[in-house]
N, C-alpha and C positions, 0 to 999 in steps of 0.2 A: 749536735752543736752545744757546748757549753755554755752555761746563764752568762748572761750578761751580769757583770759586777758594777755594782751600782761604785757611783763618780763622785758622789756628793761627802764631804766629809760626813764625819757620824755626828760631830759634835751641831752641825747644822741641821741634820736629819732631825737628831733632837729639839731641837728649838723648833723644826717647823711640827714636832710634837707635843707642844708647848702650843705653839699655837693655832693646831687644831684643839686644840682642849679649851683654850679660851671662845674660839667661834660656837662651840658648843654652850659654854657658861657662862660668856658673856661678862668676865672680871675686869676685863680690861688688861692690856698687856703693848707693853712700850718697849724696847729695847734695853733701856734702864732697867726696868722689872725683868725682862727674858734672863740677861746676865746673873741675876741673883739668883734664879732658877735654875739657872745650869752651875751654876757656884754649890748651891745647895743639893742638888743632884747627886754630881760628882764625891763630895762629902760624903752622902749616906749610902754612895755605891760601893765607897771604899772603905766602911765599918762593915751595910751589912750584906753585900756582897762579895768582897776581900778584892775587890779588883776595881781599873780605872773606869768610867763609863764610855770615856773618850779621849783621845790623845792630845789636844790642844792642851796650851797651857794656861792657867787662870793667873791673871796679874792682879797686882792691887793699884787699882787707880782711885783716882781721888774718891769717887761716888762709887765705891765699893770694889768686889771684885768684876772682874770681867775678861771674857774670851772675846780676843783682838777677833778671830776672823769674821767668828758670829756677831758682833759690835758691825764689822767693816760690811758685810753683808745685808743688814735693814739700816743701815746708818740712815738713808733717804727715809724714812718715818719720822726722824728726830724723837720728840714725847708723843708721840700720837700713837694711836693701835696700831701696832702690824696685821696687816690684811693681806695678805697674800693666798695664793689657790693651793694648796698642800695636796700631793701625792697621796692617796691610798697606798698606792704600790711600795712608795718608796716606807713607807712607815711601819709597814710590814717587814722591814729588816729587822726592826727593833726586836730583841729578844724578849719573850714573856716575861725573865724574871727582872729585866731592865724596865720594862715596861710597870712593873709593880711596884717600882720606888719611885717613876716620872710621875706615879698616877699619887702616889702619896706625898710627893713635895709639893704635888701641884692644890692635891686636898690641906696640906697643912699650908701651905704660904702662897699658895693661888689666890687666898680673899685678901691678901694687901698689899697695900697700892707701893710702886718703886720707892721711896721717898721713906716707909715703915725699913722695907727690906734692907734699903742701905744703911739706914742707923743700926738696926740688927746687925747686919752685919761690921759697922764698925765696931759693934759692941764686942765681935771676941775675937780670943787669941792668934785664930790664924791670920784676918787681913791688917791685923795691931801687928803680929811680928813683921810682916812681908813691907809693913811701913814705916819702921823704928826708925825713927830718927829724922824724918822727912818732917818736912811744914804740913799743914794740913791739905793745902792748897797747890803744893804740886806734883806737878806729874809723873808718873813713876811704870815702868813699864817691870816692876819687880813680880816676881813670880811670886806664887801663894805656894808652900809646900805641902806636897801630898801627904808627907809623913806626917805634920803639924795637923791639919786636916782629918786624917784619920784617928789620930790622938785625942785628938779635942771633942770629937763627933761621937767618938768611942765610949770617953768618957761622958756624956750628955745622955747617952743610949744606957749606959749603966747604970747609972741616977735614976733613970723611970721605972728598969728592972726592979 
């Protein structure tokens, strides 16, 4: 009998990797903050792994970036902790070397709070392009570009070198 292929998209497998990491640390983790964590994710997958982490697309909405589905899926938490019972099994898909940039974004921008991440993030280039020209205040369902992303992150990664 062949395995069973797991259902669940990836980009949500992750988030609920995200937040088993917080049931362990206890940083606290909203949905607001989850978004910026898979924004940032995706970024340093694609400098330093050369490849996407997940297929969803990240938009720039007003309070930074954010992936509609994993938004649409803990939406009922509002700002409150996602709490939810997280699969073992399922989180086991995650590849090791994915696994070692969730665990490093989670190390570098796990200790702050939604509200730090979003200003960070307004602070560069990629969720500033993907919102040129818009008010501050509305809604925008524009995509953040990978290429922009990889650019920008690439360049950040060089600078430390």
């Amino acid at each position: 009998m062949p395995p069973i292929k797991n259902k669940k998209q990836k980009s949500i497998i992750i988030a609920e990797y995200f937040i088993r990491k917080n049931q362990e640390d206890n940083k606290g983790l909203s949905n607001k903050k989850l978004q910026k964590l898979l924004y940032y994710s995706q970024a340093w997958s694609l400098v330093i792994n050369d490849k996407k982490l997940f297929n969803d697309d990240i938009e720039a909405w007003v309070h930074g970036p954010a992936v509609p589905t994993v938004y649409s899926e803990f939406k009922k938490f509002g700002f409150d902790n996602i709490n939810i019972k997280v699969s073992e099994k399922e989180l086991s898909a995650i590849a090791t070397k994915d696994k070692t940039i969730l665990d490093e974004v989670w190390r570098v921008y796990g200790k702050f709070d939604a509200s730090y991440l979003e200003m960070l993030s307004h602070s560069e280039t990629p969720w500033q392009e993907a919102r040129a020209g818009l008010p501050p205040n509305e809604s925008s369902s524009n995509k953040i570009s990978l290429d922009t992303m990889r650019e920008y992150y690439g360049k950040k990664l060089k600078k430390k070198s």
